[in-house]
C-alpha positions in Angstrom: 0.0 0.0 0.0 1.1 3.6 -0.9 2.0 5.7 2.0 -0.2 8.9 2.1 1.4 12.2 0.5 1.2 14.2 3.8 2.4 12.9 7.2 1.9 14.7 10.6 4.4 14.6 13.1 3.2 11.9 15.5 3.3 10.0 11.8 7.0 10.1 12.2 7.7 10.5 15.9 5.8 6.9 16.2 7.6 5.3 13.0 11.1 6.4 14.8 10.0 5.9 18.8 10.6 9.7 19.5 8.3 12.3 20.6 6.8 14.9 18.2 8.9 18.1 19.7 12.2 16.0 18.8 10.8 15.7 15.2 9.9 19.4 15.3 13.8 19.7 16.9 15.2 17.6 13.8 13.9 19.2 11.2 14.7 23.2 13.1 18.4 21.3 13.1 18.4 21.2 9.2 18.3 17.1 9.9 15.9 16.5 7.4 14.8 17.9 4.2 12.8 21.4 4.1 9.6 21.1 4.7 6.6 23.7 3.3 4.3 24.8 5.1 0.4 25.1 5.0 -1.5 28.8 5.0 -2.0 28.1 9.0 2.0 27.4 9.5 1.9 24.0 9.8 4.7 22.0 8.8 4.3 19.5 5.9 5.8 16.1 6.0 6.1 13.5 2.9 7.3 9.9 3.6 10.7 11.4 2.7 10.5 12.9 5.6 10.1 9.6 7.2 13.1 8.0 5.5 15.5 10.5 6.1 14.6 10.7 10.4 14.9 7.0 10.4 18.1 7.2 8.2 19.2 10.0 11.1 18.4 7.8 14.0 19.8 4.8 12.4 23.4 6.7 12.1 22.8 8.2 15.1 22.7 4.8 16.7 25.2 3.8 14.9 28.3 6.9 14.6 27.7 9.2 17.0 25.6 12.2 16.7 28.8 14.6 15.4 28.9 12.1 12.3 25.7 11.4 11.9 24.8 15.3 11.8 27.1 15.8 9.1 25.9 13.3 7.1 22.1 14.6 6.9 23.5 18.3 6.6 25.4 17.2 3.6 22.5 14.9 2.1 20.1 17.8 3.0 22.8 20.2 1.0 23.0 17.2 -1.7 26.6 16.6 -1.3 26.5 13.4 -1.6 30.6 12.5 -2.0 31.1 14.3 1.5 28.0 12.2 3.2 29.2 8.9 1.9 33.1 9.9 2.7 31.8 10.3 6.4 29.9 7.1 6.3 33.2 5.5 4.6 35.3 7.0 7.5 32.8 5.3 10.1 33.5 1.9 8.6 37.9 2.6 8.5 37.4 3.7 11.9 35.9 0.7 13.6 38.2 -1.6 11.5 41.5 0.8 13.2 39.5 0.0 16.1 39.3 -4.0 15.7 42.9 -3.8 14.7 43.6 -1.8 17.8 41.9 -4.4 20.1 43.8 -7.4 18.8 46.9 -5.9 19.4 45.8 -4.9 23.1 44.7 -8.3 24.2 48.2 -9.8 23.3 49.4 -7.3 24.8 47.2 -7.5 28.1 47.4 -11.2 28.1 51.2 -10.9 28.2 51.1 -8.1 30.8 48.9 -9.7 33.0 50.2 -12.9 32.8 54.1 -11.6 33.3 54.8 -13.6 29.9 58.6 -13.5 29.0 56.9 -11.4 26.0 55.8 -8.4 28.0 57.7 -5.3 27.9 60.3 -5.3 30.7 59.2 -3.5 34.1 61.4 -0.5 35.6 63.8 -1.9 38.2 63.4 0.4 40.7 60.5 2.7 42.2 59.9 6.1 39.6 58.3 9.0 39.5 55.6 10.3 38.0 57.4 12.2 34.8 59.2 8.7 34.5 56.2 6.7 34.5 54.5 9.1 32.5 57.8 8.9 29.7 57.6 4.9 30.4 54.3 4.5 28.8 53.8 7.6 26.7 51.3 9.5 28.2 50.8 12.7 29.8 51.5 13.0 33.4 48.5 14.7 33.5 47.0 11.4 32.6 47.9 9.4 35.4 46.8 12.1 37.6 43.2 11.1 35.9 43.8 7.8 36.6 45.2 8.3 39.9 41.9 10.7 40.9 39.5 7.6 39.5 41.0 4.9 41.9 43.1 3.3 39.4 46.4 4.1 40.8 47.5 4.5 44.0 51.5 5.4 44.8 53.2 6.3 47.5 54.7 9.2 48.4 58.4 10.2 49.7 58.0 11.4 52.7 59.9 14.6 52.7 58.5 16.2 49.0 55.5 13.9 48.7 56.5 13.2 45.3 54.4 10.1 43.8 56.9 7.3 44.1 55.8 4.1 41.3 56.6 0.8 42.3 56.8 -1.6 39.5 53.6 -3.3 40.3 52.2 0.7 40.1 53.6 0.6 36.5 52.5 -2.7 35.4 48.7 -1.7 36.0 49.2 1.3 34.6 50.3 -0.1 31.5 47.2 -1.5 31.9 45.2 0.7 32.5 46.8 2.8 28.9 46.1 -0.3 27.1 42.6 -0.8 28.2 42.0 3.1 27.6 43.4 2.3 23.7 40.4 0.7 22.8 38.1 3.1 24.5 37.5 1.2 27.5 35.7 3.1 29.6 37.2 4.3 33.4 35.2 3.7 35.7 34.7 -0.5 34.3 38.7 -0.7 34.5 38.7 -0.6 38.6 37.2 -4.1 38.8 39.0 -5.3 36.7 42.2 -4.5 38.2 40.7 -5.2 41.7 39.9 -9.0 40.4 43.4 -9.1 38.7 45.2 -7.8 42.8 42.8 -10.1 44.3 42.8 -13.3 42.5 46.4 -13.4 40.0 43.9 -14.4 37.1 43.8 -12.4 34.1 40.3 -13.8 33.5 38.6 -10.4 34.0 40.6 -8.6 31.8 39.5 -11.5 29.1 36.5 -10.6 30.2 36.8 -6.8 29.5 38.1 -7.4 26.2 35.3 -10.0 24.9 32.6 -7.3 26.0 34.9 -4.6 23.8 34.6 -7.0 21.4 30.8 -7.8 21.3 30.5 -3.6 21.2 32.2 -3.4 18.6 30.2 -6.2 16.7 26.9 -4.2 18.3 28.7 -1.2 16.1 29.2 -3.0 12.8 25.4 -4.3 13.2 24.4 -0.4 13.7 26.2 0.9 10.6 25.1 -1.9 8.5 21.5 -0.6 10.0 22.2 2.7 8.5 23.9 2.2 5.4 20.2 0.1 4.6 18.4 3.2 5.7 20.5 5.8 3.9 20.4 3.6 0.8 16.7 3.6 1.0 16.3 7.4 1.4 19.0 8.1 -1.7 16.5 5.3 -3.4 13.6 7.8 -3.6 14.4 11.4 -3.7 
């Protein structure tokens, strides 16, 4: 059956789960085509209206709402190379990002698991510019880190200088290469809380098969929108 010509808003808040003043907010935002307008100032949607807030929810879901934004502004603009170069860059991304995360659980497993593969710990206790030049990061950083529980080093009793033990260094090795693949802080705690308690590396297994299934949750999404934005450049 033949969608009707005109559309209200609740048409499309209800085909996208959203209320009717985000659909009014969309399409102030330039996220959907322009729309006319009857004598009494009501807007006027078509079922390309439809298409293009589901295509924008779908890429929302699916890139972010920078990328997604982009996208519709440059479809809305028809620029069409720069919309599918942005979807393009979504899909290099999350491959850098699979990449990334194979790397990281070798590198973890080894870490964790003091393999003879591991990068060699310091020797003695360092401070925090050392650390900092150690793992190549700011020391700003481990102040972060330090701030959400992560870290916890002593301090020289006379400057109260952060003193790292090696132990301190090897979780915040850690701690860097869980951060790599955008692990998210506060879920890196219990981790390293079950790693000090137990000696088993199985949480951080764990933490990288959830990554993992995220980033498969990702692929889904942008396979999602590439249907929905296909659909919407099928019928302009």
């Amino acid at each position: 059956m033949d969608e009707p010509p005109r559309l209200r808003p609740i048409d499309l808040a209800r085909a996208a789960g959203i209320s009717t003043q985000q659909v009014r907010n969309h399409a102030d935002e330039g996220l959907l085509p322009p729309t006319e307008r009857t004598e009494s100032g009501y807007r006027v949607f078509t079922p390309r209206h439809r298409r293009a807030l589901l295509t924008f929810r779908a890429l929302y879901a699916a890139c972010g709402s920078d990328v997604s934004r982009r996208i519709m502004h440059a479809l809305n603009d028809e620029d069409l190379p720069t919309a599918l170069a942005l979807l393009d860059s979504s899909h290099a991304e999350l491959h850098h990002q699979r990449l990334a995360l194979d790397e990281t659980a070798k590198a973890l497993t080894a870490i964790a698991d003091r393999d003879t593969g591991a990068p060699a710990p310091p020797t003695g206790d360092l401070r925090i510019g050392e650390v900092a030049a150690h793992l190549g990061v700011r020391t700003s950083t481990l102040r972060v880190w330090e701030q959400a529980g992560l870290l916890d080093p002593a301090r020289e009793r006379v400057t109260g200088h952060r003193l790292y033990t090696p132990t301190d260094v090897r979780l915040a090795r850690i701690v860097r290469l869980l951060r790599q693949v955008h692990y998210p802080l506060p879920d890196i705690g219990p981790i390293l809380r079950e790693l000090g308690r137990t000696g088993d590396s199985g949480s951080l297994r764990v933490a990288l098969d959830r990554r993992a299934h995220d980033l498969d949750r990702r692929s889904r999404a942008l396979l999602t929108a590439a249907a929905h934005l296909h659909d919407h450049l099928d019928h302009p």
